[in-house]
C-alpha positions in Angstrom: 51.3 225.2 -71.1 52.4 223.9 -67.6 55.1 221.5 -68.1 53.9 220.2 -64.5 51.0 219.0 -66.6 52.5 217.1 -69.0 55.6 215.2 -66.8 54.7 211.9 -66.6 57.5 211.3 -63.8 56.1 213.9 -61.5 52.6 212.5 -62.3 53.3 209.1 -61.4 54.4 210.2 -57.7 51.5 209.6 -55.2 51.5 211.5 -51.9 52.5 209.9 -48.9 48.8 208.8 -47.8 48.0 207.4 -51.5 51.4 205.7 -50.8 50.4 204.7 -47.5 46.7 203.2 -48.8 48.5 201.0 -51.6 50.8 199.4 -49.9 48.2 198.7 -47.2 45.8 196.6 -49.6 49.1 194.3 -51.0 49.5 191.2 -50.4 52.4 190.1 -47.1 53.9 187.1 -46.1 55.7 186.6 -43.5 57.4 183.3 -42.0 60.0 181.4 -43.8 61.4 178.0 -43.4 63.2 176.2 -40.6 66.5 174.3 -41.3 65.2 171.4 -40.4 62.2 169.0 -38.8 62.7 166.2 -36.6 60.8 162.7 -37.1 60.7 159.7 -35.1 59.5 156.4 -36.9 56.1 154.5 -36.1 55.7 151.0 -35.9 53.3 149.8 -39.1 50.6 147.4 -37.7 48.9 144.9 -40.4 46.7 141.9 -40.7 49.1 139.0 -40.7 45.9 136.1 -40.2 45.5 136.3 -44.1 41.9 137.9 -45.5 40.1 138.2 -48.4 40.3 141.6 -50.3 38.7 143.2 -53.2 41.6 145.5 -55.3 42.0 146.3 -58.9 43.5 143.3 -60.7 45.6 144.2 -64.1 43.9 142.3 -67.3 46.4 144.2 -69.5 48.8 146.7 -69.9 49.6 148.0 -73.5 50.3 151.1 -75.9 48.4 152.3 -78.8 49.5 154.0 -81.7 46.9 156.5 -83.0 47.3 158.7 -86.1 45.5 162.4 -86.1 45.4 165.0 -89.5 43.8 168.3 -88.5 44.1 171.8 -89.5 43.7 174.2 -86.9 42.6 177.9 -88.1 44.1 180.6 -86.4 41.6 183.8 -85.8 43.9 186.7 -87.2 46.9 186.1 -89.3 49.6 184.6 -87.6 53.7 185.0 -88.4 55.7 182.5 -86.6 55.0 179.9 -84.4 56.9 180.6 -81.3 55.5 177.3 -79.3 53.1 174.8 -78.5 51.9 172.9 -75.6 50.8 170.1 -75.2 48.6 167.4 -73.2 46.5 164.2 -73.7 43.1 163.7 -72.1 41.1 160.7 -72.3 37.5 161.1 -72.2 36.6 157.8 -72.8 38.4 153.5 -72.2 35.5 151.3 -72.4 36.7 147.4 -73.0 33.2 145.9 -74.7 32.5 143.0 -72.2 33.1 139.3 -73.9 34.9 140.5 -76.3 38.7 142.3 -76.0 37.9 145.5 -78.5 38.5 148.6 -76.3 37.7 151.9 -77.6 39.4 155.1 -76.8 38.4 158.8 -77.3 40.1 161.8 -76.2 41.5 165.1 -76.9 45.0 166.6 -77.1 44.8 170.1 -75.5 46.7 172.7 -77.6 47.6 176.0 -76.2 49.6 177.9 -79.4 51.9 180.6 -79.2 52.2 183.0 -82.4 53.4 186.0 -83.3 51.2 189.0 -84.5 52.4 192.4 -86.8 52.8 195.7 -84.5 55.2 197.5 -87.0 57.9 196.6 -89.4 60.4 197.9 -92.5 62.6 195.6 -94.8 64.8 195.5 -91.9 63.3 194.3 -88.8 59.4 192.9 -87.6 58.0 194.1 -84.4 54.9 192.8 -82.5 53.6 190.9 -80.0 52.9 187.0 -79.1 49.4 185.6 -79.0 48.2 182.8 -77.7 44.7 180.3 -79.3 44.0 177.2 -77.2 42.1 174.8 -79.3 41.0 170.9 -78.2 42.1 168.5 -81.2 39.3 165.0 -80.6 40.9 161.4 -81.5 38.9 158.7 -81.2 39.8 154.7 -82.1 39.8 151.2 -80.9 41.9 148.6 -80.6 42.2 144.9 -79.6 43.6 143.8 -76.5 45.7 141.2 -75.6 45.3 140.7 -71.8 48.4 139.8 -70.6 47.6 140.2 -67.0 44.9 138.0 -66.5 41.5 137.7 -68.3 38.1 139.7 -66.9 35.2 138.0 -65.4 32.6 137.5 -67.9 29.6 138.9 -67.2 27.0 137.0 -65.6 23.4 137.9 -67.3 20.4 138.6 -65.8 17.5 135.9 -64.9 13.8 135.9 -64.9 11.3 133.1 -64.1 8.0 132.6 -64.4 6.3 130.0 -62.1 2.5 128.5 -61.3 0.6 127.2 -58.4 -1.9 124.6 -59.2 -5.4 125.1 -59.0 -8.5 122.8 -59.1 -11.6 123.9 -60.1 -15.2 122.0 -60.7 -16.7 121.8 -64.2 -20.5 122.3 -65.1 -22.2 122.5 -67.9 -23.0 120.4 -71.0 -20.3 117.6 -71.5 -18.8 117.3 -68.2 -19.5 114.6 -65.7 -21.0 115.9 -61.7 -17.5 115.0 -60.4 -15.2 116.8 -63.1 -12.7 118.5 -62.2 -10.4 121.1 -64.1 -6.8 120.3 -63.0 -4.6 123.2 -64.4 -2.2 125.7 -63.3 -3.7 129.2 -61.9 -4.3 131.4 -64.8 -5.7 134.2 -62.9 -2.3 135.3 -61.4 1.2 135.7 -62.7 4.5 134.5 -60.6 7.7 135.2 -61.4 11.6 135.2 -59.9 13.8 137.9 -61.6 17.9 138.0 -60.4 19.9 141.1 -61.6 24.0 140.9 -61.1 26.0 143.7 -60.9 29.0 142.5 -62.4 32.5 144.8 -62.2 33.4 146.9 -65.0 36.9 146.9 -66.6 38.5 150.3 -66.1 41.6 152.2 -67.6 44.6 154.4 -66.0 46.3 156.2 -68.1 50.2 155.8 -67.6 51.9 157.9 -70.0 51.7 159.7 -73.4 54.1 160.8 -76.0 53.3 162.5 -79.0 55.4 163.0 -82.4 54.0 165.7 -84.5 54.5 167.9 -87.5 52.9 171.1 -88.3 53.0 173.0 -91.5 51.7 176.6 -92.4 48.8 176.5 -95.3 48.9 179.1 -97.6 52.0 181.4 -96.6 51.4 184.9 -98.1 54.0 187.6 -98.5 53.1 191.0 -97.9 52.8 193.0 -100.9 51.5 196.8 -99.3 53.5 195.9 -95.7 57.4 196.9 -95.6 58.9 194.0 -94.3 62.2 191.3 -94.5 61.4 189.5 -97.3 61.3 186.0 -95.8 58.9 187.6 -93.7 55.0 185.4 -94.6 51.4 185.5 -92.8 48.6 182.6 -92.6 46.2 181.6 -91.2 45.9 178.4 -90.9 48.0 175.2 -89.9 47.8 171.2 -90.9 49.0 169.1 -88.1 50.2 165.8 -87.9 50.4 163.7 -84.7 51.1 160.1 -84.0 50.4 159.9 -79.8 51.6 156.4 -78.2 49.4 156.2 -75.4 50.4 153.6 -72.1 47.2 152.2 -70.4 46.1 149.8 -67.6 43.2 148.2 -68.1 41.9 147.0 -64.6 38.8 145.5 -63.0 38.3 145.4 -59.1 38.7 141.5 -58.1 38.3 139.6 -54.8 41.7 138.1 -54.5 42.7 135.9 -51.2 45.9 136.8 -49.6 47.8 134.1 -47.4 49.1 135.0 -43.8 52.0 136.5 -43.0 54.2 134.6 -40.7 55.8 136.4 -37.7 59.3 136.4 -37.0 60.8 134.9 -34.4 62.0 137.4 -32.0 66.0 136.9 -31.2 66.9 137.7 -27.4 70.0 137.6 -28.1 70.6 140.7 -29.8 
């Protein structure tokens, strides 16, 4: 048997045009950064007559409290948790119009790192670290105080119906030769119909902080595995999160602003 065949460190030498090839296809950069960049400032022009503009007005600024229980099964058995990220998404902040109940829903995006079995005796564990991203839902609501300044209620739709008069002679038995229907025109149908598009409150979400408590269900020891005896497997884990969620709640409003008066300009200096 040629040892040739079998040495790993003389196999994993490439010849100088394999060499060449590889290092051809990697990535380069080149460049770098320059100590520093010069600026000059630029006057800032604005309208200083006054106008009328329409920008997002704040009816309310607040933080909810909401409570989640969930378990979370794992799919192969799990030792330790070695971490767990975190972060809040908000699928849905609708504030009901003419009334102040806003409801929320959302998701708190998991991604769990655990630690799997490779080998082990009664004194030491080996293996390697997993990773399961799951997507936990919430959903509540809540009633707002609007602190800011309150929406615009809605304004409804409209719809009208009108007539045009009409006259029309009469014949026949029990009318006089000069009779005369006097009526409205029931042959046609008028009507005026006025739709508003009124501006919908919106959210932005500000910030998130979540307190939370997990606990392994159902911790099994080993009985046919050498391992340290505190050493336990499961499969699943109960969670426990209260998440304090800051939100805006705006809605886009036409708000006048005064001018701006200039400066006199001091020749003296």
């Amino acid at each position: 048997m040629s040892w040739k065949k079998y040495n790993d460190a003389q196999n994993l030498q490439m010849s100088p045009l394999a060499a060449h090839k590889a290092s051809a296809t990697c990535v380069k950069v080149t460049g770098g950064t320059t100590s520093d960049c010069v600026n000059q400032p630029v006057p800032i022009t604005s309208l200083r007559s006054g106008a009328i503009v329409k920008i997002p007005v704040v009816l309310a600024e607040l933080t909810v409290q909401i409570n989640v229980d969930s378990i979370i099964d794992l799919p192969e058995p799990a030792w330790e948790i070695k971490n767990i990220k975190k972060h809040v998404k908000i699928t849905q902040c609708l504030l009901l119009q003419d009334t102040n109940m806003l409801f929320i829903k959302g998701f708190v995006r998991k991604n769990i790192d655990y630690t799997t079995r490779e080998c082990s005796n009664s004194q030491g564990f080996c293996g390697d670290i997993k990773h399961c991203t799951v997507d936990v839902p919430f959903s509540c609501t809540t009633p707002v105080n609007f602190n800011g300044i309150a929406p615009i209620p809605p304004v409804p739709r409209t719809k009208t119906e009108f007539e045009y008069f009409k006259r029309q002679d009469l014949s026949g038995p029990g009318f006089a030769e000069k009779d005369e229907l006097l009526s409205g025109d029931l042959s046609e149908f008028n009507q005026i119909s006025t739709e508003y598009f009124n501006e919908l409150p919106f959210c932005e979400l500000i910030s998130s902080r979540i307190v939370e408590f997990d606990e392994f269900l159902n911790p099994i020891h080993p009985k046919f595995i050498k391992a340290p005896f505190e050493e336990k497997f499961f499969r699943s884990i109960e969670e426990k999160m209260v998440i304090f969620l800051t939100l805006k709640i705006l809605q886009n409003r036409q708000v006048a602003i005064p001018p701006v008066a200039i400066a006199p300009i001091d020749h003296d200096c």
